[in-house]
MOPAC internal coordinates of N, CA, C and O (Angstrom, degrees):
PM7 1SCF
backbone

  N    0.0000 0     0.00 0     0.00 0    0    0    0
  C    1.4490 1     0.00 0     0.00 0    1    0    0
  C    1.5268 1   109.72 1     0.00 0    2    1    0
  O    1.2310 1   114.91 1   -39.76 1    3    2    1
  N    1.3848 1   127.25 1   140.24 1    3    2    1
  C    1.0476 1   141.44 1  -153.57 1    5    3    2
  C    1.6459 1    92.38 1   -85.31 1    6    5    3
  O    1.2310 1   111.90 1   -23.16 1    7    6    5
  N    1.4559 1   132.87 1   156.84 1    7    6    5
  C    1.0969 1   106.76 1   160.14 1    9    7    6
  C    1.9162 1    96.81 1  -108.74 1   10    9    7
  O    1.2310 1   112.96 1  -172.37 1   11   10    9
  N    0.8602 1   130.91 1     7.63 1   11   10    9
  C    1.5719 1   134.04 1  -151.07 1   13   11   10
  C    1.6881 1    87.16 1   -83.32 1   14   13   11
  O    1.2310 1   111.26 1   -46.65 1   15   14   13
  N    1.3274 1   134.06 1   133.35 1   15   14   13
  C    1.3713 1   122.93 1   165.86 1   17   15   14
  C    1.4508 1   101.44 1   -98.25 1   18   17   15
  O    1.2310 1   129.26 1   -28.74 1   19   18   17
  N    1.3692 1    99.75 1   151.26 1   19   18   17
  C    1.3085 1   120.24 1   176.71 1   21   19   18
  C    1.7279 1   133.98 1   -81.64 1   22   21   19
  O    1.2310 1   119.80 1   -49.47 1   23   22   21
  N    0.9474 1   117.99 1   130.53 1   23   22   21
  C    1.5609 1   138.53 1  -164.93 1   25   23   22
  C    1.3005 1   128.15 1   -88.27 1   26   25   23
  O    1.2310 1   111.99 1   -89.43 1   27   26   25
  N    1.2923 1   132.70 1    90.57 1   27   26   25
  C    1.5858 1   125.41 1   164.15 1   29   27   26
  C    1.2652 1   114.58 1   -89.04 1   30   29   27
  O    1.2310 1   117.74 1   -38.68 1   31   30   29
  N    1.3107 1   121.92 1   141.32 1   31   30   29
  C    1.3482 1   113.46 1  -172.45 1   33   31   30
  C    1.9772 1    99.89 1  -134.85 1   34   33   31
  O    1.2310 1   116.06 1   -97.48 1   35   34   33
  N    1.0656 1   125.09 1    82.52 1   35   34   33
  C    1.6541 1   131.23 1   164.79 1   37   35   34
  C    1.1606 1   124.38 1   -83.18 1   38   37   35
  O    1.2310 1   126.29 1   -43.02 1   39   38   37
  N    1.5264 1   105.51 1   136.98 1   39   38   37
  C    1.0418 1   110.95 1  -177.26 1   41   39   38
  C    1.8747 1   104.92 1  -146.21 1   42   41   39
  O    1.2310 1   125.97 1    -5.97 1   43   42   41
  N    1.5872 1   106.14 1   174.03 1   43   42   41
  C    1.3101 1   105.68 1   169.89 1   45   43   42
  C    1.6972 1   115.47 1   -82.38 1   46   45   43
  O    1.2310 1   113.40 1   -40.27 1   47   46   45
  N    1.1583 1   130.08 1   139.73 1   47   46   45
  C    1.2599 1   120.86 1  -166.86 1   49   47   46
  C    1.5097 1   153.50 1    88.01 1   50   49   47
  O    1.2310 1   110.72 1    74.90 1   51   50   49
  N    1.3873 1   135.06 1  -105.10 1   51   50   49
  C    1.2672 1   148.38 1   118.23 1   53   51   50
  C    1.4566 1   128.19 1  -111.07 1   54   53   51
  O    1.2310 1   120.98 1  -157.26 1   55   54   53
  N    1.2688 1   115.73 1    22.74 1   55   54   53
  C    1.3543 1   120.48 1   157.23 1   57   55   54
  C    1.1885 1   147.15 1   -13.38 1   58   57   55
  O    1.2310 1   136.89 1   107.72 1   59   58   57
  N    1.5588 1    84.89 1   -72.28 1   59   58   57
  C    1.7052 1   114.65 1  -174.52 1   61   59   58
  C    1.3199 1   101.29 1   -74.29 1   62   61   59
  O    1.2310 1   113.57 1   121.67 1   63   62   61
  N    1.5055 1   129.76 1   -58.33 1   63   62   61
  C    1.5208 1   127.77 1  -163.50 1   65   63   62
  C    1.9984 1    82.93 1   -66.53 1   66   65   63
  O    1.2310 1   108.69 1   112.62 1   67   66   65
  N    1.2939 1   138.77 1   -67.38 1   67   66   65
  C    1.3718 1   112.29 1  -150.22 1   69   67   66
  C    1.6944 1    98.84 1   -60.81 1   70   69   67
  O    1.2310 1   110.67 1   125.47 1   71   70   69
  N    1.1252 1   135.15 1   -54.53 1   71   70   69
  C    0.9777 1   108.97 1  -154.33 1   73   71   70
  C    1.5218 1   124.24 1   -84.73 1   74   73   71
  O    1.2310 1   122.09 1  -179.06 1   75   74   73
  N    1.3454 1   113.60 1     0.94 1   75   74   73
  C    1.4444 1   127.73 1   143.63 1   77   75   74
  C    2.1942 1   114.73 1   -50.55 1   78   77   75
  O    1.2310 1   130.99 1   129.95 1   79   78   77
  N    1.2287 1    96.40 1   -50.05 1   79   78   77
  C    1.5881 1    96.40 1  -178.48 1   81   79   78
  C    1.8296 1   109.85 1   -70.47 1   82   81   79
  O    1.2310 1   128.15 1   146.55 1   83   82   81
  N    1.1311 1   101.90 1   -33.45 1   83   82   81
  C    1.6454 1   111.06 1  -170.56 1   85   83   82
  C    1.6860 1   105.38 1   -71.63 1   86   85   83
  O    1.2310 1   127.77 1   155.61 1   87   86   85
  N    1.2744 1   102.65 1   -24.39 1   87   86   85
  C    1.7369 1   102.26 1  -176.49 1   89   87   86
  C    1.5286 1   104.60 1   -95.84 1   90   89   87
  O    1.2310 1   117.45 1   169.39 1   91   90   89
  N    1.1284 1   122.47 1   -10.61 1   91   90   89
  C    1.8343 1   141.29 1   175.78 1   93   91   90
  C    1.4140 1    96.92 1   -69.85 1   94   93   91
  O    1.2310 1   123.22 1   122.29 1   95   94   93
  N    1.5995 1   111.43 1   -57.71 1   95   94   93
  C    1.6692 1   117.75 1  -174.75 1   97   95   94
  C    1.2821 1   109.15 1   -45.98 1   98   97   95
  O    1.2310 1   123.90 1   149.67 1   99   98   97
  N    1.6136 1   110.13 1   -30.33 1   99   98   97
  C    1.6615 1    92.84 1  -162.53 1  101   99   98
  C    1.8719 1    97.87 1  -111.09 1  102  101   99
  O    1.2310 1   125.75 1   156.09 1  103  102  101
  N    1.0998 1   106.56 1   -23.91 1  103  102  101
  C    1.7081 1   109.33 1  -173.72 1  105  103  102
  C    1.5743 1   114.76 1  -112.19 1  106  105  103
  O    1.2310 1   117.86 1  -164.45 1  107  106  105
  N    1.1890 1   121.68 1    15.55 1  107  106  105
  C    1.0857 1   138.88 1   179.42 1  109  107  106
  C    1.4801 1   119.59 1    52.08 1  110  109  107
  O    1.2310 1   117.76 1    -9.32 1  111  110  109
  N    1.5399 1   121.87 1   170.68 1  111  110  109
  C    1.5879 1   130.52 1  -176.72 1  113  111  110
  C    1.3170 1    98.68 1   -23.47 1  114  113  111
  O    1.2310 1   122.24 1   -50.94 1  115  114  113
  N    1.7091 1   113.32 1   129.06 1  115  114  113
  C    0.9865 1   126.33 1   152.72 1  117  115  114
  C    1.8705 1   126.98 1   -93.45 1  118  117  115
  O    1.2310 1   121.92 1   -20.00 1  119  118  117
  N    1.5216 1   113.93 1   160.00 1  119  118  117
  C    1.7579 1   107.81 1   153.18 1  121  119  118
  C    1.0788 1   120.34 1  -138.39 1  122  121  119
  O    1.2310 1   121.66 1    25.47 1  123  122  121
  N    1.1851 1   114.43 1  -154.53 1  123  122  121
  C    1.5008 1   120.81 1  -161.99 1  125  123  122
  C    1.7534 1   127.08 1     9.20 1  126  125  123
  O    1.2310 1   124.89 1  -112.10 1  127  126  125
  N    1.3225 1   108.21 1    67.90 1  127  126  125
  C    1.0653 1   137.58 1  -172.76 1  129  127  126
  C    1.9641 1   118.51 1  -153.13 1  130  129  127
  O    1.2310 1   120.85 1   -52.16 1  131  130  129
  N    1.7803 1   115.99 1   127.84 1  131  130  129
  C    0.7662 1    82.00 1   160.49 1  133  131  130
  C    1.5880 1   100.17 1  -140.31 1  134  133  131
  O    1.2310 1   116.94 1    14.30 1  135  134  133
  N    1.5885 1   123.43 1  -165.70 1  135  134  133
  C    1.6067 1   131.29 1   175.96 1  137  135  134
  C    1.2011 1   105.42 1   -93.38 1  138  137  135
  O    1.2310 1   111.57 1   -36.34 1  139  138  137
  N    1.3778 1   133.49 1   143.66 1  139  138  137
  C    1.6820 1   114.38 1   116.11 1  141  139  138
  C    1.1683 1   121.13 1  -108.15 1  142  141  139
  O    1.2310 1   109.00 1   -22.89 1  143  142  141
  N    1.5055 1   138.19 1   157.11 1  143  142  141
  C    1.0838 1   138.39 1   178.17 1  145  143  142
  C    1.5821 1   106.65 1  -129.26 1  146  145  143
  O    1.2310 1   125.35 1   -52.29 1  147  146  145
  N    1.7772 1   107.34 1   127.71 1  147  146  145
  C    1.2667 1   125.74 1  -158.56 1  149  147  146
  C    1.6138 1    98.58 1  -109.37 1  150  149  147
  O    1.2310 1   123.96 1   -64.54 1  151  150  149
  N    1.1590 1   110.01 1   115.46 1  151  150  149
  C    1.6191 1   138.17 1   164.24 1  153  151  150
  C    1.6067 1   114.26 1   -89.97 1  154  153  151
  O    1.2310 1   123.61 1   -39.51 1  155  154  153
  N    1.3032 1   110.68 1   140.49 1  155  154  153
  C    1.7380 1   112.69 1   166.64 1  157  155  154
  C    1.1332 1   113.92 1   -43.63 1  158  157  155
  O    1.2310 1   117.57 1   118.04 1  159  158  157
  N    1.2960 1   122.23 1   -61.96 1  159  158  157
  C    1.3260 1   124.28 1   178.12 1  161  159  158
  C    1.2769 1   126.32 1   -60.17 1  162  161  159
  O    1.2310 1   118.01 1  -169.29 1  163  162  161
  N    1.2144 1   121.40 1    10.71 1  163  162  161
  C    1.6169 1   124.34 1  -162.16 1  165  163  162
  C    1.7502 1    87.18 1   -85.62 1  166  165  163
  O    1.2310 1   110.92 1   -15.45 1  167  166  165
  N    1.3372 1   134.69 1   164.55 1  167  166  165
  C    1.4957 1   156.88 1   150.57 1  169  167  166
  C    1.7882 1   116.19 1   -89.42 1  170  169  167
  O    1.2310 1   134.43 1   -77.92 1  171  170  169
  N    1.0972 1    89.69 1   102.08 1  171  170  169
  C    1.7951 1    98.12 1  -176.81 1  173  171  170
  C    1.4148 1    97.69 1   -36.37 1  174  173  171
  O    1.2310 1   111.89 1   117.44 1  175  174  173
  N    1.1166 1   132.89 1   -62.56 1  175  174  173
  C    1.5872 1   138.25 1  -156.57 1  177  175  174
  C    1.7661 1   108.34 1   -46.97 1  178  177  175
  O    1.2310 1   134.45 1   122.60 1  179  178  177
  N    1.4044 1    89.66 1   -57.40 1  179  178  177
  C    1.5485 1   102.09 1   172.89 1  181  179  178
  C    1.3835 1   117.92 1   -68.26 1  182  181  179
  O    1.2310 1   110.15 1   128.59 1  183  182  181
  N    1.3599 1   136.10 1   -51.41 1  183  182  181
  C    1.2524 1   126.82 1   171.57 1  185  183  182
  C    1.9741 1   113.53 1   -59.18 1  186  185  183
  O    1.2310 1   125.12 1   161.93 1  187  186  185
  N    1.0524 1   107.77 1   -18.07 1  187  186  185
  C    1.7986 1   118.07 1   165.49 1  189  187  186
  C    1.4430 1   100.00 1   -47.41 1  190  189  187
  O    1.2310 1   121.13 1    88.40 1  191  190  189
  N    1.6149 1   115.44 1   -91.60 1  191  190  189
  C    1.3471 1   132.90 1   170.77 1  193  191  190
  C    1.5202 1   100.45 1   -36.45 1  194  193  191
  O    1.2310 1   101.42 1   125.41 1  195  194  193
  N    1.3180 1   151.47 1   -54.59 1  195  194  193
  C    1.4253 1   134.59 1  -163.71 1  197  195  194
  C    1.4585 1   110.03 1   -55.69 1  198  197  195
  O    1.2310 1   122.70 1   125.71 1  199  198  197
  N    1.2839 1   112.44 1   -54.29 1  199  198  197
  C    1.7025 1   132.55 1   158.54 1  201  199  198
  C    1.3291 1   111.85 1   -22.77 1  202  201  199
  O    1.2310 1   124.42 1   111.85 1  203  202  201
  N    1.6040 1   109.12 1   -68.15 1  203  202  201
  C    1.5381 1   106.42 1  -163.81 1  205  203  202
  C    1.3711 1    97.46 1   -75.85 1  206  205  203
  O    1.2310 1   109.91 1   158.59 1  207  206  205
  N    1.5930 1   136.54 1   -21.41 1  207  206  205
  C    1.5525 1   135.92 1   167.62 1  209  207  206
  C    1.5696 1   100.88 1   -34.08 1  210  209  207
  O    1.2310 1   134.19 1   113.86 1  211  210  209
  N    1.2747 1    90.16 1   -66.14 1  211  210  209
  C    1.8055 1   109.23 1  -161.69 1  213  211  210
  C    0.9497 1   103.45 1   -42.98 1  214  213  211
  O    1.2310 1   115.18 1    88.24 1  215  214  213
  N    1.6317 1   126.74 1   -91.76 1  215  214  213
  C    1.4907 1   128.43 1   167.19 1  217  215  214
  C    0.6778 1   136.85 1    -5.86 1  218  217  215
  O    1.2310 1   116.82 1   128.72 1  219  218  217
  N    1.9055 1   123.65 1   -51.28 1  219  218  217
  C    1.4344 1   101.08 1   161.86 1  221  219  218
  C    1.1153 1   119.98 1   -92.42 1  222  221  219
  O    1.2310 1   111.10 1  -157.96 1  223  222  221
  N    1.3120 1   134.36 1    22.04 1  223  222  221
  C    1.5787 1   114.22 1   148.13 1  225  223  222
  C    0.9474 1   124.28 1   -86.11 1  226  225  223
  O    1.2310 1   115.60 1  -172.84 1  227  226  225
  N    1.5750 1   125.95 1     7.16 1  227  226  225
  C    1.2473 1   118.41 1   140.40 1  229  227  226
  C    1.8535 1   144.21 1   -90.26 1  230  229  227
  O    1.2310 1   120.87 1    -5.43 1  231  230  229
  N    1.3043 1   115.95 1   174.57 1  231  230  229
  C    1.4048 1   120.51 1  -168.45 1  233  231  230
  C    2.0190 1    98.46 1  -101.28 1  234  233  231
  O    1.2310 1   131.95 1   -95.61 1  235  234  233
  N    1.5518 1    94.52 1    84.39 1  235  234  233
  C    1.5970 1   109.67 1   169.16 1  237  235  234
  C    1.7188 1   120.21 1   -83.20 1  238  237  235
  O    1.2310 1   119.54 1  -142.85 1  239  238  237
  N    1.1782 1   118.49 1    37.15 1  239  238  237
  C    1.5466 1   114.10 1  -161.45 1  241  239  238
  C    1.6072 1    88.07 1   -77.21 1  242  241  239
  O    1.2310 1   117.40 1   135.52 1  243  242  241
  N    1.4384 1   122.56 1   -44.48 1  243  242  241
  C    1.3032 1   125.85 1  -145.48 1  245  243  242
  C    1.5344 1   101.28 1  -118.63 1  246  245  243
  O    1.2310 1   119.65 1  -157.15 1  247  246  245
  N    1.1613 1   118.27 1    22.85 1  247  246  245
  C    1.3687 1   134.39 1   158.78 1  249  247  246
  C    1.7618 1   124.61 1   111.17 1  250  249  247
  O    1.2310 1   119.36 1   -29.96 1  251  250  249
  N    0.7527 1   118.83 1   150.04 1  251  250  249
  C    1.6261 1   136.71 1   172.13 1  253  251  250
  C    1.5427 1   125.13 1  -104.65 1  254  253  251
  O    1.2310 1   127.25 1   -59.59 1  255  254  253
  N    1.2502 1   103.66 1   120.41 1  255  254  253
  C    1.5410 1   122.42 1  -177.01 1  257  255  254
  C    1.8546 1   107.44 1  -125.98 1  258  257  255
  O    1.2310 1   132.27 1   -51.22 1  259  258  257
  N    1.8334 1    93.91 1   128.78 1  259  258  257
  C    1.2227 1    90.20 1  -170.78 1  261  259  258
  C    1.5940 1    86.71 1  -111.57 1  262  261  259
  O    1.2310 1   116.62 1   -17.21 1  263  262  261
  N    1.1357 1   124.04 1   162.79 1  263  262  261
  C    1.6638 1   129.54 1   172.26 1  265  263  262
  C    1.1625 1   100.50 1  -134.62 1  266  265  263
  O    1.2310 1   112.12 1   -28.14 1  267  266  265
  N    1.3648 1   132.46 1   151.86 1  267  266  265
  C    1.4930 1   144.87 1   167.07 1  269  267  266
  C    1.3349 1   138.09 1  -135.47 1  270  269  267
  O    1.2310 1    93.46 1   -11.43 1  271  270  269
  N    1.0807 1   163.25 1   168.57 1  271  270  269
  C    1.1380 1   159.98 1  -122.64 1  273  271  270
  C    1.9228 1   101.65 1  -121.23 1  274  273  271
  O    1.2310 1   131.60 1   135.79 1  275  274  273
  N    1.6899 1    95.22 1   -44.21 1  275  274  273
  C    1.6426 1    95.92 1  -173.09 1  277  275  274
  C    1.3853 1   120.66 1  -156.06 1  278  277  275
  O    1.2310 1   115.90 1   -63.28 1  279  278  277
  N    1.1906 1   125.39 1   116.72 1  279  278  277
  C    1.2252 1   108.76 1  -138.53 1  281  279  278
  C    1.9554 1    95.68 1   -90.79 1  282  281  279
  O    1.2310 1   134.13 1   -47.59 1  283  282  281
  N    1.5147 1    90.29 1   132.41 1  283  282  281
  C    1.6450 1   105.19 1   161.08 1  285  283  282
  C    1.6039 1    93.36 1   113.04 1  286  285  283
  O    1.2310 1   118.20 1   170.65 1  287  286  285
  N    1.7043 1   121.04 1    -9.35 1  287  286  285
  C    1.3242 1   134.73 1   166.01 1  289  287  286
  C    1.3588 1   105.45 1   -47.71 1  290  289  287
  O    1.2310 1   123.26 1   -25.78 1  291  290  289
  N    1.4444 1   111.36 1   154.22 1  291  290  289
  C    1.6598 1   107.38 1   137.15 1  293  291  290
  C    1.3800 1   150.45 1    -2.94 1  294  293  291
  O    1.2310 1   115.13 1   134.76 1  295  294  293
  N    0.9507 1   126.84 1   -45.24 1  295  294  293
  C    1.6815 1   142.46 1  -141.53 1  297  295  294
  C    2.0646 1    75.48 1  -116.26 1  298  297  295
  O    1.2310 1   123.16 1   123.29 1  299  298  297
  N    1.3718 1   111.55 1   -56.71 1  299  298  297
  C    1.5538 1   104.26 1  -174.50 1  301  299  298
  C    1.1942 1   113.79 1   -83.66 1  302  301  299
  O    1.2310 1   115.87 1   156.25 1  303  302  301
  N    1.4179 1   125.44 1   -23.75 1  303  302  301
  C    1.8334 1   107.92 1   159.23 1  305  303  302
  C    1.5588 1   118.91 1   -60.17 1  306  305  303
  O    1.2310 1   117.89 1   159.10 1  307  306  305
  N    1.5641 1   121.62 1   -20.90 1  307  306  305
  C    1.6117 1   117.06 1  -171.46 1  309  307  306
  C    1.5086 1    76.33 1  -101.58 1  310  309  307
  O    1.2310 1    91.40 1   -79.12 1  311  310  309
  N    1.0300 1   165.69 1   100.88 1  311  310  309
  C    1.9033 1   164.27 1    74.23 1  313  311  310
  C    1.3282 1   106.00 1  -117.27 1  314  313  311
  O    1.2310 1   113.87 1   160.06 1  315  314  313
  N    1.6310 1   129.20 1   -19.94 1  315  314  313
  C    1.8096 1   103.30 1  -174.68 1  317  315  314
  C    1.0415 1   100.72 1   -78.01 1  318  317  315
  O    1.2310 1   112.53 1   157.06 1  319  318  317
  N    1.7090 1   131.71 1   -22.94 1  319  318  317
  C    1.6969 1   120.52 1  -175.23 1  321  319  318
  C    1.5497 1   112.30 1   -55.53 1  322  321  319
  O    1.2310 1   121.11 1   167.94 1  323  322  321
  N    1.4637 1   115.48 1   -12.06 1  323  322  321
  C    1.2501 1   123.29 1  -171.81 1  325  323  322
  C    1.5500 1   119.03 1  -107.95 1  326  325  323
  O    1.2310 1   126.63 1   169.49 1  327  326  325
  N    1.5068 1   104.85 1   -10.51 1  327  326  325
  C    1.4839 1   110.20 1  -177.85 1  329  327  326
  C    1.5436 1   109.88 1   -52.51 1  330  329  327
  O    1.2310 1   120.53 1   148.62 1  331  330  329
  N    1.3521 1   116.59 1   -31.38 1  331  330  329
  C    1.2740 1   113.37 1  -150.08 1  333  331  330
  C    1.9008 1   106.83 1   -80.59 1  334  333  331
  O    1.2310 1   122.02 1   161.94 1  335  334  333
  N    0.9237 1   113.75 1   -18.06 1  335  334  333
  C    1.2688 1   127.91 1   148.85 1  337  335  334
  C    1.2632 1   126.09 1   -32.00 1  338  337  335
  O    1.2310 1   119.92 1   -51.90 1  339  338  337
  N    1.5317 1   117.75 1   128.10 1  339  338  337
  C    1.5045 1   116.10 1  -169.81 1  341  339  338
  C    1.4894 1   110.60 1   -84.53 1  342  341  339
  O    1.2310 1   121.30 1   -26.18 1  343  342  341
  N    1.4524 1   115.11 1   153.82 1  343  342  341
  C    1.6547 1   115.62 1  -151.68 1  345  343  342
  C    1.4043 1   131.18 1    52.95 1  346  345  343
  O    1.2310 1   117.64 1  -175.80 1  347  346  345
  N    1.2726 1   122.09 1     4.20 1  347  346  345
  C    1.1918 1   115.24 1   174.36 1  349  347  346
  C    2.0101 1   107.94 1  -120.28 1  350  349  347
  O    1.2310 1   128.68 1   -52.60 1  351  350  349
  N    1.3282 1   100.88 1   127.40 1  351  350  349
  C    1.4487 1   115.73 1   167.67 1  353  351  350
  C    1.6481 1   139.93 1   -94.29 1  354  353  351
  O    1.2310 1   111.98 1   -19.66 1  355  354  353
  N    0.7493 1   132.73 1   160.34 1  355  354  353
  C    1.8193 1   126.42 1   155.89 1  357  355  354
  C    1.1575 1    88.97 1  -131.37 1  358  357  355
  O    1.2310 1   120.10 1   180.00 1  359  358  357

């Protein structure tokens, strides 16, 4: 079992991917972590399923942390349906 917990990081826009790369520049390759980045045009339904994609390609044994851009936004209404889940936080 991994002990490293795992990382979602959403945001509106390109957020999440830059400031995922900008913290790489200085602390090098990261894992078990991933982005989404939420556009107007995106379809809740589909960005739902992109989420649960993500997640499980990651290694959640030792917990899940979602972070977001704003809280009560977008990006944190598609992860609190999931808070309730054991090991996983916002």
């Amino acid at each position: 079992m991994s002990k490293e917990i795992a990382l979602v990081l959403m945001s509106h826009g390109n957020f999440a991917k830059a400031a995922i790369e900008s913290a790489e520049l200085i602390v090098g390759k990261q894992t078990n972590f991933e982005t989404l980045s939420i556009f107007t045009v995106d379809n809740v339904s589909h960005l739902k399923q992109e989420l649960q994609e993500k997640i499980a390609s990651l290694d959640t044994q030792s917990g899940l942390i979602f972070l977001t851009d704003i809280l009560g936004g977008t990006p944190m209404n598609l992860a609190s349906h999931l808070l309730t889940k054991e090991n996983i936080w916002g």
